[in-house]
C-alpha positions in Angstrom: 0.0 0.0 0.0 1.3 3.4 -0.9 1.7 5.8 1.9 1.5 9.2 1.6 4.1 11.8 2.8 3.5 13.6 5.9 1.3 17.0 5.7 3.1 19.9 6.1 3.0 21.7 9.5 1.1 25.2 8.4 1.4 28.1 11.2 -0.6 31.4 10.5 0.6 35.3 11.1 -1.6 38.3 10.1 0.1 41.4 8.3 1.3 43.8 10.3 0.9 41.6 13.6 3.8 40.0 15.9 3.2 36.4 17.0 5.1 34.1 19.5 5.5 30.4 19.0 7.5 27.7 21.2 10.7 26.7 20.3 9.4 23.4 19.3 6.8 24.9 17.0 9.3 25.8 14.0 12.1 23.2 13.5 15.4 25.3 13.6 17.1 24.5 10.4 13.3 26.0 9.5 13.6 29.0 10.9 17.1 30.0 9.4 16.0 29.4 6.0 12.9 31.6 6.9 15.2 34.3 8.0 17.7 33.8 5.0 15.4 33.9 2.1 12.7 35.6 3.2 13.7 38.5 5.6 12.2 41.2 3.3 8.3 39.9 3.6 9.0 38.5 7.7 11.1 39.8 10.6 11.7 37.1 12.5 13.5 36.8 16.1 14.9 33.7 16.9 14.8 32.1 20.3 16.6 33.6 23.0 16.8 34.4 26.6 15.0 38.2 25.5 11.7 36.5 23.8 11.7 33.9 26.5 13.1 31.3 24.4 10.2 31.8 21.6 10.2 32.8 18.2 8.7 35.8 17.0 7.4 36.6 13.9 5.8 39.6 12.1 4.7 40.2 8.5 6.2 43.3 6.9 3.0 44.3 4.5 3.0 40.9 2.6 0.3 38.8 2.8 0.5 34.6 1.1 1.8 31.5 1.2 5.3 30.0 1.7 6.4 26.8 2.0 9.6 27.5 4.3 10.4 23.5 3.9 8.7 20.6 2.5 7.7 20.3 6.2 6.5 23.7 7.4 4.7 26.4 5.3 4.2 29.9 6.4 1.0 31.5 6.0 0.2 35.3 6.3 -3.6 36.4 6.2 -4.0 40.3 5.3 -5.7 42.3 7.8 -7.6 43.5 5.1 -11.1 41.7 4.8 -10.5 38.9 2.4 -13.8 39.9 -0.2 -11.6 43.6 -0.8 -8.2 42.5 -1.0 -10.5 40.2 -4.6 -11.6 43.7 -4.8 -8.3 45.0 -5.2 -6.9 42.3 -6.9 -9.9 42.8 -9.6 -8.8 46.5 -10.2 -5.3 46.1 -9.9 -4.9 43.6 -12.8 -8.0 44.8 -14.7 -10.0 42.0 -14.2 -13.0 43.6 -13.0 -16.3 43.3 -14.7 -15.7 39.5 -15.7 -18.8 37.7 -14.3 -16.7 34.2 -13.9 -15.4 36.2 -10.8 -18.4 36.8 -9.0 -17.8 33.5 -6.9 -14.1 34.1 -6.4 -15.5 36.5 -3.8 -17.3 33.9 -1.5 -14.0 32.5 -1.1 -12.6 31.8 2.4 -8.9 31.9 2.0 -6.2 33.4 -0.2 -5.3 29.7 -1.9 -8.9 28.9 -2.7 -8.6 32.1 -4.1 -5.5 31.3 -5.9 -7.1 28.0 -6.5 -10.0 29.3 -8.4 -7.6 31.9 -10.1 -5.3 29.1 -11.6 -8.2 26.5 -12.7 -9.9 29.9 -14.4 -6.8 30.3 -15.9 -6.0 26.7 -17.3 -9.7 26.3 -18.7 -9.7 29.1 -20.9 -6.1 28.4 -21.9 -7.7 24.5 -22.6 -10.3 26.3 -24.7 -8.1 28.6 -26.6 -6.1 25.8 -27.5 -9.7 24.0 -29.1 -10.1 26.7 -31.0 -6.4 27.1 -32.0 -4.0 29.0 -30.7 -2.7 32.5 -31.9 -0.2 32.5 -34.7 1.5 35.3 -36.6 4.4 35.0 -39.0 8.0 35.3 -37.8 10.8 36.0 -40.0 13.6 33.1 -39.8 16.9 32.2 -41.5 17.6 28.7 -42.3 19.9 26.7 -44.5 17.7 23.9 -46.5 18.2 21.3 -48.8 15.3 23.1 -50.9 13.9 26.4 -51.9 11.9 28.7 -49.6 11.3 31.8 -49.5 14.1 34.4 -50.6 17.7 32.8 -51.6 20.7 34.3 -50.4 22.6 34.7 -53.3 25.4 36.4 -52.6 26.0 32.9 -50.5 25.3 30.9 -53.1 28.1 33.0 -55.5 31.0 32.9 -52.7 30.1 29.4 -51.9 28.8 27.4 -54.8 30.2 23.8 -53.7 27.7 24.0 -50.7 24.6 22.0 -51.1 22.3 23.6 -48.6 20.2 27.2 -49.6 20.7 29.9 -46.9 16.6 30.9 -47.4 14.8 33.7 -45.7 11.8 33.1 -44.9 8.6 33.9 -42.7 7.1 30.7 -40.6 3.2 30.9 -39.4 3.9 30.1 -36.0 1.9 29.6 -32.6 5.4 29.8 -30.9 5.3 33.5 -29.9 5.6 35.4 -26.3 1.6 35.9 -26.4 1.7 32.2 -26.1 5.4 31.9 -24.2 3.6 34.1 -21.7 0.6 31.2 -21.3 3.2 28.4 -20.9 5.4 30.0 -18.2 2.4 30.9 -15.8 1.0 27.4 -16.1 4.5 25.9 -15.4 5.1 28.4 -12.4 1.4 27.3 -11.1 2.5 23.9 -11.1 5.6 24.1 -9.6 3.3 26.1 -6.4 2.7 24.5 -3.0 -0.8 26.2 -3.4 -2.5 23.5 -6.2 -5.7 21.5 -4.5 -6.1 18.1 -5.9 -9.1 19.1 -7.7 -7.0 22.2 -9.9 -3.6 20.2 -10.1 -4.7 17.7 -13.2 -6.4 20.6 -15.4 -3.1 22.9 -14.7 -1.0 20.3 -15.8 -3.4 19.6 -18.8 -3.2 23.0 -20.5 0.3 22.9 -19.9 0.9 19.6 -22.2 -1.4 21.0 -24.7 0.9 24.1 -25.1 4.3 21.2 -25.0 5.3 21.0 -28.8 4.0 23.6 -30.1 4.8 26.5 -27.6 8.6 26.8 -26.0 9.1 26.9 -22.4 11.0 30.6 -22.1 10.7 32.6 -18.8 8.8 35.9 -18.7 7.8 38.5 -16.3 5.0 40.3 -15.7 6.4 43.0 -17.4 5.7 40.7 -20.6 1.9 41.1 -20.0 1.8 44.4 -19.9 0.5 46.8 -23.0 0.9 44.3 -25.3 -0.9 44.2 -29.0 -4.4 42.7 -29.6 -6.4 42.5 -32.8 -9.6 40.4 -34.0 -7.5 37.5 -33.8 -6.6 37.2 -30.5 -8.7 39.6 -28.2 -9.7 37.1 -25.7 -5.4 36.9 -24.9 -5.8 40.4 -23.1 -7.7 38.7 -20.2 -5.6 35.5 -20.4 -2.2 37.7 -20.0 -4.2 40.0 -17.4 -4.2 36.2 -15.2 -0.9 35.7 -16.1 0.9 39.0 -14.7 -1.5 38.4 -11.2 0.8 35.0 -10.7 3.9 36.1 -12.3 4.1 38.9 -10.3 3.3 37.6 -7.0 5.1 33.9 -7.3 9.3 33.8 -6.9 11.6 30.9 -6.4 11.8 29.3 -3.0 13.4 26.2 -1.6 14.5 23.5 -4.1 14.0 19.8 -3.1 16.2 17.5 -5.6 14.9 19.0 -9.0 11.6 19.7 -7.9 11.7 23.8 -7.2 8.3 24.6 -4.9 6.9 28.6 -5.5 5.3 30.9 -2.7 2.6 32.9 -3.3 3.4 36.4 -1.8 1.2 39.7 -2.5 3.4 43.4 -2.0 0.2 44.9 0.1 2.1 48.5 -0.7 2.0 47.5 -4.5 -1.3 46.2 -4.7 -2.4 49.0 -2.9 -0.7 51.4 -5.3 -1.9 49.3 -8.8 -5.6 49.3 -7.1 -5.7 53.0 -6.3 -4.1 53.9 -9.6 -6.8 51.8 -11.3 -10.1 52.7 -9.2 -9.3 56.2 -10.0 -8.3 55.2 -13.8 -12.0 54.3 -13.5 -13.4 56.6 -11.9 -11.9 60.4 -12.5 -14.6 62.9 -13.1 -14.9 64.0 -16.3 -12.3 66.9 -17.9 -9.4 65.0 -16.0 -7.1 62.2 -16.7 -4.5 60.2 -15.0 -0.9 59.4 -15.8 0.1 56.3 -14.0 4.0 55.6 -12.8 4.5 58.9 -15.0 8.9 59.2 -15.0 10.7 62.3 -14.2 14.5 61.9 -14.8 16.7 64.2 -12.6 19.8 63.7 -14.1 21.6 61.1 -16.5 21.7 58.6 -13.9 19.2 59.4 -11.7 15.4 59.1 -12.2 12.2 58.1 -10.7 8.5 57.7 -11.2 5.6 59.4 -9.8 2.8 56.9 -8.7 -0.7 59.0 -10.2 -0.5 62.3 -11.8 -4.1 64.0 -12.0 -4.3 66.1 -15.2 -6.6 68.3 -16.6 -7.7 67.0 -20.1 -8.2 70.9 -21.7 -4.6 71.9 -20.6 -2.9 68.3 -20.0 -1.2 70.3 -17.3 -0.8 68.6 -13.7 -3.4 69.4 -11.0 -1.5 67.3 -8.1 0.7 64.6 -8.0 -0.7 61.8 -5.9 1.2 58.7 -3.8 0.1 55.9 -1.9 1.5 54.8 1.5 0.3 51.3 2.3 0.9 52.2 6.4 -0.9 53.7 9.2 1.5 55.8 11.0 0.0 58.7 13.6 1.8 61.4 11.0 3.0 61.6 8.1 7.3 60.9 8.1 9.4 63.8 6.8 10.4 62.0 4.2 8.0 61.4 2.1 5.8 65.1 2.4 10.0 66.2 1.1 9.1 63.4 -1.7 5.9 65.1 -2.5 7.1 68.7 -2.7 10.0 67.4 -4.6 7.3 65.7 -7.1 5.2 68.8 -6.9 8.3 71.1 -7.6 9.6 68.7 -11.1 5.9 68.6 -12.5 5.0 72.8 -11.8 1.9 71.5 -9.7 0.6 73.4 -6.9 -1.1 70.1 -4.3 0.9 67.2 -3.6 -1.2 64.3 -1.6 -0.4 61.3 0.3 -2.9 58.7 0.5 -3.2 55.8 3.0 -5.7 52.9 3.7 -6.7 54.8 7.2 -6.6 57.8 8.4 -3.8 59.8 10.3 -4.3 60.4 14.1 -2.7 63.6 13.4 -3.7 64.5 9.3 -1.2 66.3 7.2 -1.7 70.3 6.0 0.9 71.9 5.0 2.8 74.6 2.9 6.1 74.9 1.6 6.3 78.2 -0.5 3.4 77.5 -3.1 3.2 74.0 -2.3 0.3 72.1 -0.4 0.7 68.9 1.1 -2.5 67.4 2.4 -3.0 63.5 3.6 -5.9 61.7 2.0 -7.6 58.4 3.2 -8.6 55.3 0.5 -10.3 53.0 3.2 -9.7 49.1 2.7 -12.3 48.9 5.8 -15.6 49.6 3.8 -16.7 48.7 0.7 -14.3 49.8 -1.7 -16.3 51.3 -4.3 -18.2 53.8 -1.9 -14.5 54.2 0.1 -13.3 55.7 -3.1 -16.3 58.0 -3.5 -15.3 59.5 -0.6 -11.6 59.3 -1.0 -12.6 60.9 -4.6 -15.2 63.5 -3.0 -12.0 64.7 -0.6 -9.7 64.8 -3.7 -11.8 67.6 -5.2 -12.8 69.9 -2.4 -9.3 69.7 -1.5 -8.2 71.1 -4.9 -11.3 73.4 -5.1 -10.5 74.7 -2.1 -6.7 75.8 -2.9 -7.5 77.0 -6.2 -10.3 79.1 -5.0 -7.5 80.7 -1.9 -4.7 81.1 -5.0 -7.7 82.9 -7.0 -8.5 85.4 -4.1 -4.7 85.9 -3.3 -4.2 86.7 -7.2 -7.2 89.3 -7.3 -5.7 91.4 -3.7 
């Protein structure tokens, strides 16, 4: 009789909150390979006299899954509730508005919602591949025993003793990065600790339908992003939507022999700047637009991107520059209101905001010269939609409001 291997050991954290477990709780060779490879997304103290020979843990704005060993994995559950951080997830990689993700939102957990994400993701890639997958033409060089395409004769001339044709050609081809971008996700999903039983055998489905035809290359999420459509292949912007959600929040973890497992981990900060930037993508009155990660370079070397520009569409010059600050500090830090007047100052804007998930104990108004710097608050708490009414109604009497005191100044 087969036996199966041992369950993992799975200990929970929240974001944001420390936790204590016994020494005997987290195998030590665990605990160092916590610390080593995952130190960014977990503070973690190790027993001592000080924490009373415990272990102490606290998530540093990531929320996920991570399989430390093949004997303990590490989950962190957001302190936002878990039907908003969908909510966010939906904006953040443009997915809302599909109705197949209605009943992602009755999920429990963030791996059934991963879970549902990844057999979503596998079907329609099963389907696409019924129908046929996208090809386009690719220009290639080859050296054949026959004609095709255009001869190289200036080859042929300087070497007429060889037998092969050096042809240029084009090849109809389904082998291209829309479907190189397919491929890679499904592979990454399958290598995850995160598959059920039930969403395993379609993953690994799709991916053998794509073997042969499509080459295993790695890409990024960057490779999702503003890419091409056209009447042949419009139903790719949602599959490569899917795919930047998991390439962007899987990386390498442990390896076990050849078999590499993947954690799922979500940057809270950078969903929470994607999902503002979006809902307000959405959502911006009209006779304004909004320029997302806009760049400003400061010198040869040096440059840097502003999270949300607010424009006015008559002018296309900037009303306020606008960044998010996924923390809930009782004031704002010195640093980042100079970051903001700084922004303010290289785009000729007048308001500068800062914009956080609650709101300050102490809020930020202030001045520097003919700069404002006001704090702003995009709730996670509530339902999102109305949150951002209110975030939005803010915005605007904010920026009424200084306009209408520069007006008065100008006409004394």
């Amino acid at each position: 009789m087969d036996i199966n291997p041992a369950q993992p050991i799975i200990i929970d954290i929240t974001e944001y909150e420390s936790k204590s477990f016994q020494c005997g709780e987290i195998p030590y060779p665990a605990g160092v390979e916590l610390y080593e490879k995952y130190k960014t997304q977990v503070d973690i103290e190790f027993p001592t006299y000080t924490t009373r020979q415990h272990w102490k843990l606290k998530a540093k704005g990531w929320v996920g899954y991570i399989p430390v060993t093949p004997e303990l994995h590490l989950k962190i559950n957001p302190k936002v509730p878990i039907q908003n951080l969908f909510g966010m997830l939906e904006y953040a990689y443009n997915l809302k508005g599909f109705r197949f993700l209605e009943g992602l939102m009755d999920c429990k957990s963030l791996e059934n919602f991963y879970n549902n994400l990844a057999h979503i993701l596998a079907d329609k890639v099963l389907e696409r591949c019924r129908k046929g997958l996208y090809r386009t033409y690719l220009p290639k060089t080859q050296q054949l025993s026959y004609v095709r395409g255009r001869l190289d004769v200036r080859q042929i001339i300087q070497k007429p003793w060889n037998v092969k044709l050096k042809c240029d050609y084009e090849e109809h081809t389904a082998d291209i990065k829309e479907n190189q971008i397919l491929a890679w996700t499904l592979y990454i999903i399958g290598r995850s600790s995160l598959c059920s039983e039930r969403v395993s055998p379609t993953v690994r489905k799709a991916y053998h339908a794509l073997q042969g035809l499509v080459t295993l290359q790695p890409c990024s999420a960057e490779d999702c992003i503003a890419r091409q459509y056209n009447r042949l292949n419009p139903d790719y912007q949602l599959l490569h939507n899917l795919c930047r959600f998991f390439l962007e929040n899987s990386s390498p973890s442990h390896e076990r022999g050849n078999h590499k497992t993947l954690p799922f981990l979500v940057d809270m900060a950078h969903l929470y700047e994607l999902f503002v930037a979006e809902w307000l993508q959405k959502n911006t009155p009209q006779g304004y637009f909004i320029k997302q990660q806009h760049p400003i370079e400061i010198s040869q070397n040096r440059h840097f991107s502003i999270d949300i520009l607010l424009c006015d569409a008559a002018t296309g010059k900037t009303i306020a520059v606008l960044d998010t600050k996924y923390k809930t500090p009782e004031l704002a830090e010195n640093t980042d209101i100079h970051q903001m007047i700084s922004y303010a100052n290289t785009t000729k804007c007048k308001q500068a905001f800062l914009i956080y998930p609650k709101d300050l104990t102490q809020p930020l108004d202030i001045k520097s010269g003919e700069i404002r710097v006001n704090s702003l608050t995009f709730s996670l708490d509530d339902n999102l939609d109305r949150a951002g009414q209110t975030f939005l109604k803010n915005l605007f009497l904010l920026i009424a409001s200084e306009l209408t005191r520069i007006i008065s100044k100008g006409d004394r």
